[in-house]
C-alpha positions in Angstrom: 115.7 66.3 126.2 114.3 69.9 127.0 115.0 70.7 122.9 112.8 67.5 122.2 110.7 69.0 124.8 110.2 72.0 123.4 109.8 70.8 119.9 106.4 69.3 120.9 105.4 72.3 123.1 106.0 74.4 119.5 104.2 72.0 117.5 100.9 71.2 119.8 101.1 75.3 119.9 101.2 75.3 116.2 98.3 72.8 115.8 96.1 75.1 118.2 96.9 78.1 116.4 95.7 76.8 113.3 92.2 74.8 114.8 92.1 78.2 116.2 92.3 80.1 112.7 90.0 77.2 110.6 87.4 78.0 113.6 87.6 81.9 113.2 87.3 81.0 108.8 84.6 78.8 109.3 82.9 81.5 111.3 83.5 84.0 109.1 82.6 81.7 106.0 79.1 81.0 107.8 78.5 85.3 108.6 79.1 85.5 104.6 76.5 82.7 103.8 74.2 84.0 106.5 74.3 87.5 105.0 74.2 86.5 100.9 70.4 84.8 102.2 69.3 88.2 102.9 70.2 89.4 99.7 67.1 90.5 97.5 68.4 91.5 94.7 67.3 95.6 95.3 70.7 97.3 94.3 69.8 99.7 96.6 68.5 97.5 98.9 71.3 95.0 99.1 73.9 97.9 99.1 74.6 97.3 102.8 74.5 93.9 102.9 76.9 93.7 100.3 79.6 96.0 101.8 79.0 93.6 104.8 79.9 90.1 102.8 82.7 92.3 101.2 84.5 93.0 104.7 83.9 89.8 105.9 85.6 88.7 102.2 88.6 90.9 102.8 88.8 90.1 106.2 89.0 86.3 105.2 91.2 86.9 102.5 93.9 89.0 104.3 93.8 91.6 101.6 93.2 94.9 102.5 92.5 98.0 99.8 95.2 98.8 97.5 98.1 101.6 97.6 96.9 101.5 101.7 99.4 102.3 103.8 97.4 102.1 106.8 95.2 100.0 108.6 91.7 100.0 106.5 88.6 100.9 109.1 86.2 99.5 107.6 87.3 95.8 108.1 90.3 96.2 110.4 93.0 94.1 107.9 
């Protein structure tokens, strides 16, 4: 009984978790369409922006700059 038990305190911990994460996506996913309205197509201009959309990219991606051995400041991943 306390094994079943803690199967389903595991897996409604498990569904949280992951509500939790498709929120924070979906929030990201919405900063990054937020910021690519603002966009105006300056190079220069948009150079800010961009780095922005690109954080938030890596950020959502888990990926973080290559041959990094430590944390990257920029985003935090």
């Amino acid at each position: 009984m306390i094994i079943s038990h803690r199967k389903k305190k595991n897996n409604i911990f498990r569904i949280i978790k992951s509500k939790t994460m498709e929120e924070q996506q979906l929030q990201i996913e919405g900063q990054i369409d937020q910021l690519k309205t603002q966009l105006t197509g300056d190079l220069f201009g948009d150079m800010d922006i961009k780095d922005q959309i690109h954080n938030l990219e890596m950020k959502l991606n888990g990926v973080r700059p290559m041959d990094s051995h430590i944390d990257c400041v920029g985003c935090g991943s």
